[in-house]
C-alpha positions as CSV (number, residue, x, y, z in Angstrom):
1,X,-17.6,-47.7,-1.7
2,X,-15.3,-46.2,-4.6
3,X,-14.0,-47.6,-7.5
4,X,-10.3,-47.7,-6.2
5,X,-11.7,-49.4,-2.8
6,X,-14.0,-52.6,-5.2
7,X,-10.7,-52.7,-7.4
8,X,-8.8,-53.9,-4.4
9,X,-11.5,-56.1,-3.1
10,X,-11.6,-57.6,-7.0
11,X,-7.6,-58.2,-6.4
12,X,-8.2,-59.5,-2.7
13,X,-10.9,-62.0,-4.6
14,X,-8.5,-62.8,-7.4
15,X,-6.1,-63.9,-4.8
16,X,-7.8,-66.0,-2.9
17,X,-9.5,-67.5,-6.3
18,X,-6.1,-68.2,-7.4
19,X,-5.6,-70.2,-3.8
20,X,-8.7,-71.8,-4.5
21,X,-10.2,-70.4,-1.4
22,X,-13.1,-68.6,-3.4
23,X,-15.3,-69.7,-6.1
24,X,-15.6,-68.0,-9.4
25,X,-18.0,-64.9,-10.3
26,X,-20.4,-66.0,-13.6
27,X,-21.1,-63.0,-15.5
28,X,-24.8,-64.4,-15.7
29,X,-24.9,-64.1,-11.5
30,X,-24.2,-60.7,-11.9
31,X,-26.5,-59.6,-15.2
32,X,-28.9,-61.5,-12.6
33,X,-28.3,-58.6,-10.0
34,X,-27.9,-55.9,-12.4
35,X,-31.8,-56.7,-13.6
36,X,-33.0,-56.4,-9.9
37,X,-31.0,-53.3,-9.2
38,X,-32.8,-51.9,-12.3
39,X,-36.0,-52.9,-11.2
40,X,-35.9,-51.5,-7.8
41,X,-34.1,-48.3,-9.4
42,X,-37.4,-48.5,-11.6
43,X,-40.1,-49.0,-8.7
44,X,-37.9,-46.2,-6.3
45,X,-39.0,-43.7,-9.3
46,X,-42.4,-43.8,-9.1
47,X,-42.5,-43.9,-6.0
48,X,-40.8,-41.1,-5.8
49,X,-43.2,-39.3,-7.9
50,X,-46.1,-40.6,-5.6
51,X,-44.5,-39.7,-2.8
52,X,-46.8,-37.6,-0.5
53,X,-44.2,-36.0,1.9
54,X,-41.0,-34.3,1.3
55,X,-39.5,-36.5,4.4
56,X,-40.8,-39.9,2.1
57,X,-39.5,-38.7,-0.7
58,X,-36.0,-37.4,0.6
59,X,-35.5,-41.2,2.0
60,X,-37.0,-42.8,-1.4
61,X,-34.1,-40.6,-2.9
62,X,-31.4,-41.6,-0.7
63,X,-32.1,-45.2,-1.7
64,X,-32.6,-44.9,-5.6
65,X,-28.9,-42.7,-4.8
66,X,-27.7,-46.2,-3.3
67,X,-29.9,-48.4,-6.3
68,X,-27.8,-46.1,-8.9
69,X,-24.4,-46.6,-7.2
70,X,-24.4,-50.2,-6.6
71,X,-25.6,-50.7,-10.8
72,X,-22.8,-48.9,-11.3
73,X,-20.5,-51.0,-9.4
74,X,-22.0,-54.1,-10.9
75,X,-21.8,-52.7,-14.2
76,X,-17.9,-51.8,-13.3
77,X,-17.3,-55.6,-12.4
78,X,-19.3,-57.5,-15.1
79,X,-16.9,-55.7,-18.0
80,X,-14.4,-57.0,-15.6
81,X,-15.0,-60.8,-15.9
82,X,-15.8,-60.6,-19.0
């Protein structure tokens, strides 16, 4: 998921926060995420490095690519909120 695409789910949430239909997003909730995304980032790496076959390590990779994209998203939406 882009940018552009989470900017209009952050509108869409807006929206129905306004209607009261949806609760609202702590900063804290989502420094609570961003630390576990960072960890698993963290543990992907050495595994990666351990990593005894070039099939592990391609789908370690592919995962640390998804760890990295999704802190960058949470990143994007805690400055945001804040």
């Amino acid at each position: 998921m882009g940018l552009k695409k989470l900017a209009e789910k952050i509108a869409d949430y807006n929206e129905r926060f306004e209607q009261g239909k949806a609760s609202k997003i702590k900063p804290e909730h989502v420094e609570k995420v961003l630390a576990k995304l960072r960890k698993k980032s963290a543990e992907l790496q050495v595994d990666i490095a351990s990593a005894t076959t070039s099939e592990k390590k391609a789908r370690l990779e592919k995962k640390l690519g998804v760890a990295t994209a999704q802190i960058e998203r949470a990143e994007w939406l805690l400055k945001e909120i804040t």
